[in-house]
N, C-alpha and C positions, 0 to 999 in steps of 0.2 A: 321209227316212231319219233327221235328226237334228232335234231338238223340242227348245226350250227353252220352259216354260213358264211365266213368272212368276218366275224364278230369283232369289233370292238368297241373297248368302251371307255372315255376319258372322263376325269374328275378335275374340268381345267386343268391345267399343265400338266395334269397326271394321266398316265395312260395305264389303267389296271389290267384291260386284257386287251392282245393286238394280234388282228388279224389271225382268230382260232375259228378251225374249222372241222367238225366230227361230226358222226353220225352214232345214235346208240339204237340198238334193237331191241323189239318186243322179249320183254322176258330175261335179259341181260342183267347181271348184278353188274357195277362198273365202279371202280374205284379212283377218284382223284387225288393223285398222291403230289405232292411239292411241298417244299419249306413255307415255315410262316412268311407270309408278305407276296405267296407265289402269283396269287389273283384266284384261288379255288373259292372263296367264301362270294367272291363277285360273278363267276358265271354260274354259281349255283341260283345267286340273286337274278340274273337274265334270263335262267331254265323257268322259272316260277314266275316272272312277269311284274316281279319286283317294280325293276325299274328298264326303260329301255334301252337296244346298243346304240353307241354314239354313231355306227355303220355297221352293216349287212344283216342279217337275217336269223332268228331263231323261229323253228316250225317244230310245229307240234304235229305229227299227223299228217303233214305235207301242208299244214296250215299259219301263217305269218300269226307268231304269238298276240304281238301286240297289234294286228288289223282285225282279227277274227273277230267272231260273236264273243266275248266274254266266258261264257260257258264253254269254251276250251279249256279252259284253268280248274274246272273243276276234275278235268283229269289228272291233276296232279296234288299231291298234299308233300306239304313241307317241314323238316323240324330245323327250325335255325339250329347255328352255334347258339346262341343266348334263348334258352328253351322259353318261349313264349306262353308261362302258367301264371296263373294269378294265385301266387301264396297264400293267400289269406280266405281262397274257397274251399268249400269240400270238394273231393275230384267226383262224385257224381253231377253235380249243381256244373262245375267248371265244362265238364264233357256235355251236356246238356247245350250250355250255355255256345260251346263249340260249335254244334251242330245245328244251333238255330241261325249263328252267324253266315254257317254254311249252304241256308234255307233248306235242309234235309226237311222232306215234307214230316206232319208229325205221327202222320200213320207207320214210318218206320223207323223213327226217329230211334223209339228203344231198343230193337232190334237193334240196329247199327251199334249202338252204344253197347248191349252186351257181347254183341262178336267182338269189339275194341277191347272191353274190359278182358275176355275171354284170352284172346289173342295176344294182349300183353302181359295177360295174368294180376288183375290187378283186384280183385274179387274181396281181399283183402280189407284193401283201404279206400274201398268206394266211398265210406262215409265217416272220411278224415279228413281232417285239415291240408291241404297240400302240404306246407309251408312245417309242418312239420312232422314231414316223412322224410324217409332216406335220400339221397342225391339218384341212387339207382331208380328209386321208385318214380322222381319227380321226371327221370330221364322216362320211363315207360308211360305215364302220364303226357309226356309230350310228342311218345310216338305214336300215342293214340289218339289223339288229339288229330295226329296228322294223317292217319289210318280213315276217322270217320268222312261219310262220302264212297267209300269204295273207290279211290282213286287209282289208275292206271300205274300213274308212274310216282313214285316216292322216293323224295330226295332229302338225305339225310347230312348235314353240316357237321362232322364234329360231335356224333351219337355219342360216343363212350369217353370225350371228355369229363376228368373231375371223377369216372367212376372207380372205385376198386378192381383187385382183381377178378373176382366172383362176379362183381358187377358188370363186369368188360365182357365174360364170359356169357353169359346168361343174355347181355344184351347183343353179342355176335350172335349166340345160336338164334334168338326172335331173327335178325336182319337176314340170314341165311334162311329161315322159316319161310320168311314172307317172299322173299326173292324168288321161291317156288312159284307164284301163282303173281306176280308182278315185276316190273320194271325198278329196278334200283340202283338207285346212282350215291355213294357213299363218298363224304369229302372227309379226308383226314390228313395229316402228318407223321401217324403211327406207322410203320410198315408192317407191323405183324396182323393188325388190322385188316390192310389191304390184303395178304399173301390167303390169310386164315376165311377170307369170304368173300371179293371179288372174282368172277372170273376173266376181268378184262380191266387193263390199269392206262392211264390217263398219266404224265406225269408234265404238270405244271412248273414253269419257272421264270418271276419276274414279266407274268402277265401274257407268258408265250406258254404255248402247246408242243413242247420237243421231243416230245415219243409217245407211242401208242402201239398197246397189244397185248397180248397175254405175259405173263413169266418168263417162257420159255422164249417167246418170240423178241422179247428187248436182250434178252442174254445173248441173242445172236448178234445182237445189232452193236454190242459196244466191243472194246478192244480188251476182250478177258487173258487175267491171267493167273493159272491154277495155280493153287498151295497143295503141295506134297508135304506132309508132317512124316519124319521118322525116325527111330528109334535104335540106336548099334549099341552092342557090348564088344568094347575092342582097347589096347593099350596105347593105342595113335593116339596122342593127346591129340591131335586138332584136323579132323576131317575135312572141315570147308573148302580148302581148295582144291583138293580129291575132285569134291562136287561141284563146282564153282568151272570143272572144266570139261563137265559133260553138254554135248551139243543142245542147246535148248532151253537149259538154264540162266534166266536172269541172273538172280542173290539169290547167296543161301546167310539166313542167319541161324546163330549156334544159339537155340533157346535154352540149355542148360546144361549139367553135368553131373550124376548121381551115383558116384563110384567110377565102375568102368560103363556106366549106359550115361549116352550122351544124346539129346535129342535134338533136330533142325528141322526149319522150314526152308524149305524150296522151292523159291518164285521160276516159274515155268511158262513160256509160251503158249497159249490154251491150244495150240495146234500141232504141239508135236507132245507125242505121249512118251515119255522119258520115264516110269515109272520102271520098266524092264530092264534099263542100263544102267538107271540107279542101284537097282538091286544086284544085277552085275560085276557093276568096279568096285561097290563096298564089300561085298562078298570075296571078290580078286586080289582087296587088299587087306583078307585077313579079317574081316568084321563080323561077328553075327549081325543080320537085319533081323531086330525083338519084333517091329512094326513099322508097315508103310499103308497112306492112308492120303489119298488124294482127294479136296476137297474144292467144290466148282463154286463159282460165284451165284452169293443167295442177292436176294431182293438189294439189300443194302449196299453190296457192292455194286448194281446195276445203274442205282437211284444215285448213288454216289457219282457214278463214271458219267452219266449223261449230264448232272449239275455241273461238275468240271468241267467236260470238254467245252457245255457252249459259254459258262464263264472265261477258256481258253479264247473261244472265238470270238465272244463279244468283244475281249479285248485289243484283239491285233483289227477289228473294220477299226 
């Protein structure tokens, strides 16, 4: 459904996105994750027809965004980072006001507008002042704003910026909702974000595209290395090089000491499973093992490990 083809895009001497090329499918949630400054708020601006690339090609549909009929774009509804509501209306007048901008004919005009109101729950504060409702509520106002239309594909900037907990929560379960019966493309810098409602992550940095795939499928891609936490009751004051000299073991650090239970982490090669000789030679030399608990790299360390490497690589071209 959506084609990035060779994309880029410069702001004179600035180059915010270079050379990104993906594809997203019908019915995908999709997450783009990178640090601030990564260029995520700029190809969300190209996907919507913002503004055009400095070269290659965004398709909609197998359709050149910016050559088509115009009425391409109403497949798609937008909520920037900087929520586009006029504070000072009521949100029935504003969503009205929405839809006319939208030329929604006016035979289903209200129709559209109570599945919006419905769908972001907002039934409430239909006839309230925007401006002075909650941050949450003006965030729901703004996804339904970008809801009216019935659009295909809905791309969210930066949703659950500025909200609360509750409000974080409440505004993933709507993104998940809607992700049933639409295409959604979610831009953040939160990871718990991405893990809790994308099924397919995008990871930005300094204007490039340097991996793509599910969870599972970037974990394979980078150079993992498991943490063993464990736990002995024993009168060896100091274990570490016991384990420091089993095959496989990076570091062990001595996280602490509470009587005779002493507890460590142990940096391991993610390819050989040492959990079984661990528990072997500490055993061999005398220790209870109270706890052994092997822990795999979560998102953070994935997002982590690819931002390093190509900062590595950028800097030896």
């Amino acid at each position: 459904m959506i084609s990035f083809q060779h994309v880029t895009k410069t702001f004179g001497p600035v180059k915010a996105v270079v050379d990104i090329s993906f594809e997203i499918n019908h019915g995908e949630v999709i997450g783009f994750l990178g640090p601030n400054g990564a260029g995520k708020t700029t190809v969300m601006r190209l996907m919507t027809g913002f503004f055009p690339p400095t070269d290659g090609k965004v398709l909609i549909d197998g359709n050149d965004l910016f050559h088509a009929n115009p009425s391409l774009r109403k497949k798609i509804g937008y909520l920037p980072e900087n929520n586009p509501i006029y504070r000072d209306m009521v949100t029935r007048d504003y969503l009205s006001y929405v839809a006319t901008l939208k030329g929604i004919p006016w035979s289903q005009r209200k129709l559209q507008i109570e599945a919006v109101v419905d769908q972001c729950q907002l039934e409430s504060v239909l006839n309230r002042m925007i401006g002075k409702l909650s941050k949450g509520f003006q965030q729901r106002i703004g996804l339904a704003q970008a809801l009216l239309g019935m659009p295909e594909i809905l791309i969210l900037d930066e949703p659950t910026n500025g909200l609360d907990p509750k409000q974080i929560i409440e505004m993933r379960n709507l993104i998940k909702d809607l992700g049933c019966r639409r295409t959604v493309i979610l831009s953040t810098h939160t990871l718990s974000e991405v893990r809790k409602t994308c099924q397919r992550i995008l990871i930005l940095n300094h204007g490039r595209l340097i991996a793509s795939g599910t969870e599972e499928e970037l974990a394979k891609k980078v150079k993992h290395t498991q943490e063993i936490r464990i736990v002995l009751r024993g009168k060896m004051p100091d274990v570490k090089p016991l384990l420091e000299r089993i095959s496989g073991v990076s570091t062990v650090d001595h996280v602490g000491s509470v009587n005779d239970e002493k507890e460590y982490r142990i940096f391991c090669h993610d390819e050989t499973d040492v959990r079984s000789e661990i528990a072997r030679q500490v055993m061999a030399a005398g220790f209870e093992l109270l706890s052994l608990q092997a822990n795999q790299n979560n998102l953070e360390d994935i997002f982590l490990q690819f931002i390093e490497e190509k900062e590595k690589d950028s800097a030896h071209v």
